[in-house]
N, C-alpha and C positions, 0 to 999 in steps of 0.2 A: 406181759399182756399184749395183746396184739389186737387190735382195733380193725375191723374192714367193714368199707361201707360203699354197696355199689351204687354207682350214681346214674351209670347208661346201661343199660341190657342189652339193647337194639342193634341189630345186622344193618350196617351201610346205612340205614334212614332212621331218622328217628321217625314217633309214630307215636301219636295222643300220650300214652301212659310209659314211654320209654324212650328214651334218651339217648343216642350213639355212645361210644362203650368208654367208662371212667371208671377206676377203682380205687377208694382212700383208703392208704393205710397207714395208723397210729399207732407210733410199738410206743409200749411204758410210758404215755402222754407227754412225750419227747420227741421222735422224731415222725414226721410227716411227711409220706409224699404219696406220687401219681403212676398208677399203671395205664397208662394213656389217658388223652383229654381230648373224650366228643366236643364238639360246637355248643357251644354257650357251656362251658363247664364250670364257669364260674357263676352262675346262677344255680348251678345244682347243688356247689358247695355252701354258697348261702343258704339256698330252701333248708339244708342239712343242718344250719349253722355253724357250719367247720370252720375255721378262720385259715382262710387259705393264701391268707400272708406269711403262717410260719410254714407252710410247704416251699423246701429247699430244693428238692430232688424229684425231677418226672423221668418215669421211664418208659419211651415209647416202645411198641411192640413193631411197628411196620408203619412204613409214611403212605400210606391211603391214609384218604381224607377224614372218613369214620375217625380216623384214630389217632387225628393231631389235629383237628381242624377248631378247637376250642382252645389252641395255645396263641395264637395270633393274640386274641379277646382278653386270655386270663393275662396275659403280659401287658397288655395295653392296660386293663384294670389294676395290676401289680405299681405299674409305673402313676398310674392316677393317685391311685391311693399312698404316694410318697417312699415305695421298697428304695431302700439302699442295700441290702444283704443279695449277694451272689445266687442266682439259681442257677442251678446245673441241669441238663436234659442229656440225657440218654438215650442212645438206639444202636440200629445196627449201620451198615453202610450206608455213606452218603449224609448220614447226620448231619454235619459239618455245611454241607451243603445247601441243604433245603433249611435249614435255623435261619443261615444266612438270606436265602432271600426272603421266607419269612417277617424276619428284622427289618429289610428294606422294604417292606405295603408298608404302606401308609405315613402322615407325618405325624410325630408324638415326642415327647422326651421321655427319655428312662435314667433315673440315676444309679443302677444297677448293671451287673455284669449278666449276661447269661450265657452260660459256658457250655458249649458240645462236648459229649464225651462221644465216641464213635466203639462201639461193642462186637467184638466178635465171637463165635463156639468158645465157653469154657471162662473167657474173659472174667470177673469178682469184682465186687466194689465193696469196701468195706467200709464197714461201720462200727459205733463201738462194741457195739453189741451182737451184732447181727451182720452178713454178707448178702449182699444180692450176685447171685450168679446166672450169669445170660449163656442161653445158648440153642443153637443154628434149629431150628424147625421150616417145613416145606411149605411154601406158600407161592404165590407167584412171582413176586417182589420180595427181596432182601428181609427177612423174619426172625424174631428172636420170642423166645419165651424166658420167663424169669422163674429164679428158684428164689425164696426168702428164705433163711433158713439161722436160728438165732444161734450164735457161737456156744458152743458145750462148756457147760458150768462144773466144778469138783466139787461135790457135795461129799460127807462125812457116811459113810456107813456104820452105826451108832451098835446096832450086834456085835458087829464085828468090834468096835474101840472098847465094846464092856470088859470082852475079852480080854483084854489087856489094863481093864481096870480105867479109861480112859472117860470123859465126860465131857461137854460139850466146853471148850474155853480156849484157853491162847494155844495148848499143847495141837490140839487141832487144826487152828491158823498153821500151824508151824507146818503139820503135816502137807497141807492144802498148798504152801508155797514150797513144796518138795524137800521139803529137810528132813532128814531121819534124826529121830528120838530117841532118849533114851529114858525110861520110864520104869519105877516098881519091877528092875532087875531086866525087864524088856527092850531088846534092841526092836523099834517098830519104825518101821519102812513106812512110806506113803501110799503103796501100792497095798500095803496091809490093812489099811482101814478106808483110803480115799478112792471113792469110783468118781468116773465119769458121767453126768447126765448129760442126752440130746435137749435140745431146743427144739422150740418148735420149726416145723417146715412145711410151705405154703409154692404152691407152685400154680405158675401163670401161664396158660399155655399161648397168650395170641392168637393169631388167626394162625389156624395150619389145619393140612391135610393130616392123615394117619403116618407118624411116624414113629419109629424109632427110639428119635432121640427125645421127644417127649414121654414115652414109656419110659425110656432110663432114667432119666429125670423127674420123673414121679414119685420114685420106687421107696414107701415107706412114706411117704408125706399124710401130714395130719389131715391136709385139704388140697385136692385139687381144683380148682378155678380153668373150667374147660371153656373154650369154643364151641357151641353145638350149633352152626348156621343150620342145619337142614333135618329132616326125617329121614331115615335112609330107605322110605319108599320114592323121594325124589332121589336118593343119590346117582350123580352123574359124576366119570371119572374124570371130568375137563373139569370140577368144582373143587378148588384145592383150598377146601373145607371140611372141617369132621361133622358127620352127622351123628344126634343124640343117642344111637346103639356102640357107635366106634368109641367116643368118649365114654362110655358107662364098661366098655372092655376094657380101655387102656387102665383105668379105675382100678378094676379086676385085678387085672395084671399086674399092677403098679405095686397094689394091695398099699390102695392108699385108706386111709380112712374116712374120709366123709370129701363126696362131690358134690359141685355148684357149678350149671351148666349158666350159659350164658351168651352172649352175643346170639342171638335166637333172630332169625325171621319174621320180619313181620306177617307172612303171610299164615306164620302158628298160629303166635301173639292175638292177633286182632278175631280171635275167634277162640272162647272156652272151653269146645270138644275140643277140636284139634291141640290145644297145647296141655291138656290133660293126656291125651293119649300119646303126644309127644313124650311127655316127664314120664310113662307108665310104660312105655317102651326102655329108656332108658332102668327105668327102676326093676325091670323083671331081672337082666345082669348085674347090675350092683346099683342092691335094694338103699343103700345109704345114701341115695342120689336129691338131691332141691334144683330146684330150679329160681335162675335169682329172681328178683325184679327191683327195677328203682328205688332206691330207697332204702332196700334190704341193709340191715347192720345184723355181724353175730362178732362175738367174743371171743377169741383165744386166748388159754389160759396155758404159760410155761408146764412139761410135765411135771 
């Protein structure tokens, strides 16, 4: 199961009803972390009531301020509220860098480590269950979009084990951890009853313009989680930003299953024709399109 809950929607400023860009995600009510952290992010994991003490791992998409400027705060609140456990932060180039002067505003104590990881194209970070895999998208500054994508499970193909007279118990374990059988006169392989199922796969585009490598990294995912800063009746080719028809094609293309656009303009946002006609632009290309807002939660369930 796979938990997401957006906390910012909002392009560069926040704005009355939205928040600069944050995304919680809780896989199997176990592990917790951040696709970037608007300003005051810890007030929004409150408002949510998420206990954003057992968040171990944030993953920044790009150091504009949008999009780390609420880790300063959450870490200063981390360290108030008594954290001894390690948080890790992740990004792309220069990570290492800016954490560190970060760390040096202001005077506070922390009894905690926070540890840079620095990401490049392709880079993995694994988990028990699941990998987070980063990689290179165009922006104007050093950019990473994230794949989530939960490790492939052996499940029992139960037609197939009748056939051999087989039934759900230890002989199946056996299979499942690769051992051949032998059974009711049957020599039975693993490959003769055990398939592979995917996990689910979530992908985070960041901020970026139309590219490439976020089309390939899309390709089959449950959910895309777009960037849609603009309309592509403002698109201009010096904004290296996708507008809400480019994201609704890469979708397309991708042949993901369900989009949720986000990081939005305030100049849509703060007006209900305009960001109707925004989502309904997006929705004529690929109709399985939302658009998020504050606050939004939906649930992933393993296939």
């Amino acid at each position: 199961m796979l938990r997401i809950i957006f906390l910012g929607t909002s392009a560069a400023i926040p704005i009355k009803d939205r928040n600069t860009p944050c995304i919680y995600f809780e896989h199997d009510y176990d592990v917790r972390f951040l696709f970037d952290v608007g300003e005051c992010c810890q007030k929004m994991l409150m408002s949510n009531n998420l206990k954003f003490m057992r968040i171990n791992h944030i993953f920044i998409s790009h150091w504009h301020a949008d999009h780390f400027a609420g880790l300063i705060g959450l870490i200063h609140t981390m360290a108030l509220e008594g954290r001894t456990k390690d948080l890790h932060i992740y990004g792309p180039r220069r990570t290492k860098e800016f954490l560190d002067k970060l760390l040096k505003t202001g005077y506070y104590a922390k009894r905690f480590k926070v540890i840079p990881h620095e990401l490049k194209d392709n880079d993995v970070v694994e988990f028990d269950n699941f990998i987070i895999k980063a990689f290179s998208v165009e922006h104007r500054v050093p950019a990473l979009g994230y794949v989530f994508e939960e490790k492939p499970k052996l499940k029992a193909n139960m037609e197939k084990a009748k056939k051999f007279g087989l039934k759900t118990g230890p002989l199946i374990g056996r299979l499942k951890r690769g051992e051949t059988i032998k059974f009711k006169g049957h020599i039975i392989k693993p490959e003769d009853v055990i398939e592979e199922v995917k996990g689910l796969k979530v992908v985070y585009s960041g901020d970026t313009r139309y590219c490439q490598s976020l089309l390939n990294n899309s390709k089959e995912a449950d959910l895309l989680i777009s960037e849609a800063t603009i309309d592509e009746k403002d698109y201009d080719e010096t904004i290296y930003h996708l507008t809400n028809e480019e994201a609704a094609q890469i979708a397309k293309e991708a042949n993901v299953k369900r989009l949720i656009l986000t990081h939005i303009s305030r100049r849509y946002t703060s007006k209900v024709q305009e960001i109707n006609i925004f989502l309904e632009k997006a929705k004529k290309i690929f109709p399985n399109t939302e658009l998020a807002y504050d606050g939004m939660e939906i649930v992933l369930k393993k296939r």
